[in-house]
N, C-alpha and C positions, 0 to 999 in steps of 0.2 A: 670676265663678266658672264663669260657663256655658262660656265661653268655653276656659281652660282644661280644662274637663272635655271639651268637644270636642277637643281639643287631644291630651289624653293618649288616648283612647278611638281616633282615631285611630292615635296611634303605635305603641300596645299593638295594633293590627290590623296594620301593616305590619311590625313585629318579629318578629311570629310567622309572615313571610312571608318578610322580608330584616332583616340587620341591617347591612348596608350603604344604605340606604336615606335620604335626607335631606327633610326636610319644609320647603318652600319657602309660609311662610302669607300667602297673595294678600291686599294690604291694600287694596288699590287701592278708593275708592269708602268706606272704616270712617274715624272718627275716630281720632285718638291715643290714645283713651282707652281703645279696644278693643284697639289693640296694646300698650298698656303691661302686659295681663292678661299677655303671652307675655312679655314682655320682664324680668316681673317670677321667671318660673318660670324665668327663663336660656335664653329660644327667643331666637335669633342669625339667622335665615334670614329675611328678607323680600322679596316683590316687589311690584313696580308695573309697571303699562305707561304712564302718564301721566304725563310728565318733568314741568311744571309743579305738577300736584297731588303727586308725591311729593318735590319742592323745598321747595312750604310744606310739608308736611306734615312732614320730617324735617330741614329743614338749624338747626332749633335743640335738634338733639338726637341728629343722628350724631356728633358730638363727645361729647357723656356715655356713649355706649354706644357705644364705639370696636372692640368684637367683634361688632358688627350687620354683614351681609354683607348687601348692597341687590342682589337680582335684577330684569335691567330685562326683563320678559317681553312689552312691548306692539311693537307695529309700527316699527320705525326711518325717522325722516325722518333725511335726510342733513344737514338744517340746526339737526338739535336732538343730533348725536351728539359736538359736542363736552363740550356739557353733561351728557349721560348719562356719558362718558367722564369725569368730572370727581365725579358723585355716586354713581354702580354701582361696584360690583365684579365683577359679571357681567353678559355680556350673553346670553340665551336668544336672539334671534331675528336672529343676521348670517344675511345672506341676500343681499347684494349684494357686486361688487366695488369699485363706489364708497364704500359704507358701510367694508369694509376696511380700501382704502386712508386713507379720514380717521382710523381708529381709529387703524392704523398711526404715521400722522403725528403723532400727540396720545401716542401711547407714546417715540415716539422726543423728541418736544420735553420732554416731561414727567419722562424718566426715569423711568417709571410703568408698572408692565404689570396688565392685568385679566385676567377669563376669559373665555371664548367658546363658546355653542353653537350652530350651523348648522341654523338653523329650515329642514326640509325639508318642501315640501307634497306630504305624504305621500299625501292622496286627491287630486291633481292637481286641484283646486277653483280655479277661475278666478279668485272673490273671495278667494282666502287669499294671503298670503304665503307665503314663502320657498323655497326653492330646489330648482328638477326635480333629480326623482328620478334621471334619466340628465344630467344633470349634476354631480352632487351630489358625485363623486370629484375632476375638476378645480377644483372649489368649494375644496374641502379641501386640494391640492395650492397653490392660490394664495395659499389662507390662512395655511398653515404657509410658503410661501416670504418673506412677512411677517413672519415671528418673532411671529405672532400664536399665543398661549397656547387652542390651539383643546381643550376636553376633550371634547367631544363630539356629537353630533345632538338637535336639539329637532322633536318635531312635535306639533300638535291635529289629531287625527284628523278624521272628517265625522261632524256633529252627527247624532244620530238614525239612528247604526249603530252595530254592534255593533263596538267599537274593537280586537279582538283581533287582527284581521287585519294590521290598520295598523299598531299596535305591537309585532306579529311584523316587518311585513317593516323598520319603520325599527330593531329590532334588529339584524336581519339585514346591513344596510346598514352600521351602526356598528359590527362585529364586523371587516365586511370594511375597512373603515378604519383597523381597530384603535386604535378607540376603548375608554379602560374607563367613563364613567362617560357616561349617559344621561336626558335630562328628557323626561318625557312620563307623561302623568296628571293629572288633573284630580281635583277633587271628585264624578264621578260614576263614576269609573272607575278611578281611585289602582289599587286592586286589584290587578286585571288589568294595572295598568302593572307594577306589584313584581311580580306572579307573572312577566314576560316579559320583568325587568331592568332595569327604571327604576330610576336611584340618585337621581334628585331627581324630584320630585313636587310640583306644583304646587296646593296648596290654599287655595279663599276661603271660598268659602259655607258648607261645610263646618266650617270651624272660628268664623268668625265674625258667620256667618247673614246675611241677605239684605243686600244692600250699600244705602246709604242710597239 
């Protein structure tokens, strides 16, 4: 119950902000028994970043709940993206051309197409992924010459600043793209991602408290 009361408490804060707005609830690290709370109220959005843990964790039960949309929001190795391509529906974080092109490959053999957001490192942090910011247009241009379903830019700002900035300018970026739809927000900062146009929003702790 706690669960969904975080759940709606949230939604009802970002409504009154966007109603374009989608709640992506971060499982990654909870049992199934904590998502079943959402899945029970009709919550459809989930992500992981850990291809292995969200395999056991969901492949005996994306079949029963065949409107669950699996966002893969962790790091991409090139040697686990056929398998992501196989359990996601989206993917948050392309950021390579290599990664790409295997996605590519895996749509065209499959007859299968997913979504795509263009993890941009937006405070140019050395330890982060995804893709420079003066790069970031030829990124997009190689993308869509792939017939990859790109809807739009993902970034995690720099921990322990104040993330308005960052989420200004990777709007700004996604605009000039002409991009409509935007991930970026977390659990400390959802907010301020919908006040400056995040349509997805990435939430764990917040809705489902401290991960095991």
């Amino acid at each position: 119950m706690l669960i969904q009361n975080n759940f709606y408490n949230i939604r009802d804060s970002i409504q009154n902000i966007s109603l374009n707005t989608k709640i992506i609830a971060v499982s990654k690290n909870h049992d199934f028994a904590k998502i079943l709370e959402l899945l029970k109220i009709g919550h459809t959005e989930f992500g992981e970043s850990k291809l292995q843990e969200a395999t056991l964790k969901w492949k005996n039960y994306i079949n029963i709940y065949p409107k669950v949309n699996l966002h893969f929001i962790g790091k991409l190795q090139s040697n686990k993206v056929n398998d992501i391509f196989h359990l996601f529906n989206y993917v948050h974080s392309l950021d390579s051309e290599k990664s790409a092109l295997l996605f590519s490959e895996n749509e065209k053999k499959n007859n299968k197409k997913i979504k795509y957001f263009i993890q941009v490192n937006i405070g140019e942090e050395l330890q982060k992924s995804g893709i420079n910011i003066n790069k970031c247009k030829n990124f997009v241009l190689f993308c869509q010459k792939l017939n990859l379903n790109i809807l739009g830019l993902m970034c995690i700002p720099p921990a322990n600043k104040d993330p308005k900035d960052y989420f200004f300018k990777l709007k700004k970026l996604n605009d000039e793209n002409n991009f409509k739809e935007l991930s970026m927000g977390m659990s400390d900062d959802f907010k301020v991602a919908v006040e400056l146009g995040s349509t997805y929003v990435r939430i764990g702790s917040a809705i489902f408290g401290k991960r095991n």
